[in-house]
C-alpha positions, 0 to 999 in steps of 0.5 A: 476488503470486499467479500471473497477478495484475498487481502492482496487482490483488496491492495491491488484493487485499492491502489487502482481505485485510488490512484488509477495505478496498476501495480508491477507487483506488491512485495509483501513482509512474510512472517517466516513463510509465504502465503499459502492455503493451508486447509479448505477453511485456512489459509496464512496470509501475507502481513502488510507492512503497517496496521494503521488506526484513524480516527477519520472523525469522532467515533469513526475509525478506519484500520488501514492495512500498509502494503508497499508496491513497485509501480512500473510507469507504463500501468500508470494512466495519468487521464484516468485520474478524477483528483490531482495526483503528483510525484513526490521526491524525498525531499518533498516529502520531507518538505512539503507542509500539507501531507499528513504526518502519518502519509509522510512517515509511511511513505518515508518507510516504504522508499527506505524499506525499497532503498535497502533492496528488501524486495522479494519477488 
């Protein structure tokens, strides 16, 4: 996260740095309610989806904060994109020998977390 961004605006941000993608929407999981302000100094945040320590070489770790999210095909700009990018199906994803295990798993989650209508806009 950058200074001053809320966790939300840190996913949006991600995602279109990364994937030259801007989100429909993201659907957070709430831990029994909604993020709100609650004070000047506090506020309750939305719970991503997964926490996920990596180990990207000896000693250096990343905690990467899982958020799902809708992508509605018109926000996606496939010329802005530097690095090949590609759809995956289910069965790709299940099939295709070079994703990470961790990526296949994730992603796996996210399109049975979707496929059970657990969206709450």
């Amino acid at each position: 996260m950058e200074e001053n961004e809320t966790p939300k605006e840190s996913a949006v941000r991600e995602i279109t740095e990364e994937t030259a993608i801007l989100p429909e929407h993201l659907h957070f999981i709430q831990n029994g309610e909604p993020p709100r302000q609650l004070d000047q100094r506090a506020e309750i945040l939305a719970m991503p989806h997964f926490l996920l320590s990596e180990e990207i070489e000896e000693g250096h770790y990343h905690l990467d904060w899982i958020f799902y999210a809708i992508v509605d095909p018109k926000n996606f700009d496939h010329s802005a994109r530097k690095t090949e990018f590609r759809w995956f199906s289910v069965e790709d994803l299940r099939e295709t020998e070079n994703i990470f295990t961790n990526v296949r798993e994730l992603a796996l989650k996210g399109l049975e977390f979707y496929a059970t209508d657990n969206i709450n806009e």
